[in-house]
C-alpha angles and dihedrals in degrees: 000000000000127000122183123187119193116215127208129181084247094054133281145303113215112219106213116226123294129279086013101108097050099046080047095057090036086053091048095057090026086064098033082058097068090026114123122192127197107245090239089067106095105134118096095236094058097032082059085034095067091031088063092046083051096048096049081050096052099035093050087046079059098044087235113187089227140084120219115209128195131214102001121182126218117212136214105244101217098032106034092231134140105258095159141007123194123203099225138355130203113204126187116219090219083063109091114219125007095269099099109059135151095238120199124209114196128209139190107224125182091007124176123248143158092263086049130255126352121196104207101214100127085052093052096046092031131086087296107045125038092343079080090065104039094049093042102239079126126045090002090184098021122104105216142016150165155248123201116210116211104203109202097194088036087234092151105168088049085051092046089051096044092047091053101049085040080058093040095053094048101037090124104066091033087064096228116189120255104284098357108133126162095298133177104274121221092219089066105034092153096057107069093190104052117089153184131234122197111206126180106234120186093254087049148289112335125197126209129203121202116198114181115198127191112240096200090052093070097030088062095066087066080062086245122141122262088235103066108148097185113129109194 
């Protein structure tokens, strides 16, 4: 099993083993695929709650040599206190500690509200949302992670363009590489609207995947309608 590690003047960016991040991302659609969701869950913790309950399920069926791990915090070192929280972590046993993780960052996008519907963009590129990773407040060593859109309306294409000119707008503080834009991504060859980021960390180059799911399409295997507007 290969392990490559790239090495900059201002410290160093762990590759994770080969093969790891694609059958990651495979497992994630893969699962979202036979997820089905009650039409009362709307919220984006329990929407990632299930997901990950979904996802220990999926990865031990396929004797994967990982562990996934939701909602972990990240302390402060000198005061004890929470600094981060990812959403999920993938971990592969050949990696030795708990320092080099695939962390995934969830979003509401096009969510219902009383004033209508709110796209969530400024919220998935913003402090909480791929600014964790740039910044490394997420995957501090890591060289890649992910954010996972959940897409409300399952307007995916309208997502996927929303998500790229948010990026756009914003390419400076999240640090994008010369010339890197929301590309197609080769991981994800059958899902025209997900997508993949390069950004030059100061570690080292970082790469983001972005995997939009459409929320309506699980929740209709519950033989619930598309248009649910619940919000608890």
């Amino acid at each position: 099993m290969q392990i490559v590690t790239s090495t900059t003047s201002t410290g160093a960016s762990q590759w994770f083993p080969e093969g790891f991040v694609p059958e990651v991302i495979e497992l994630l659609l893969a699962t979202w695929k036979k997820l089905a969701l009650p039409d009362d869950v709307r919220l984006e913790t329990r929407i990632t709650a299930l997901f990950n309950n979904a996802l220990e399920d999926e990865y031990t069926k396929q004797n994967k040599p990982w562990y996934v791990f939701p909602e972990i915090k990240k302390i402060d070192s000198k005061t004890g206190k929470e600094v981060a929280r990812t959403d999920i972590r993938f971990y592969h046993r050949a990696t030795p500690g708990q320092k080099l993780y695939f962390a995934l960052e969830g979003k509401r996008l096009h969510a219902h509200s009383e004033n209508g519907t709110r796209p969530g963009y400024g919220e998935y590129v913003g402090a909480d949302g791929m600014m964790c990773f740039v910044t490394g407040k997420y995957s501090e060593i890591a060289s890649c992670g992910g954010m996972l859109g959940y897409v409300m309306d399952g307007k995916l294409k309208s997502a996927s363009k929303g998500i790229a000119k948010a990026i756009g707008n914003t390419s400076v503080p999240l640090m994008l590489a010369a010339g890197s834009t929301y590309s197609p991504c080769q991981h994800m060859p059958k899902h025209p609207w997900n997508g993949v980021t390069q950004h030059s960390r100061g570690s080292g180059p970082f790469d983001i995947y972005h995997l939009l799911f459409s929320v309506p399409q699980c929740v209709k295997k519950h033989g619930s309608t598309a248009s649910s507007s619940k919000t608890s």
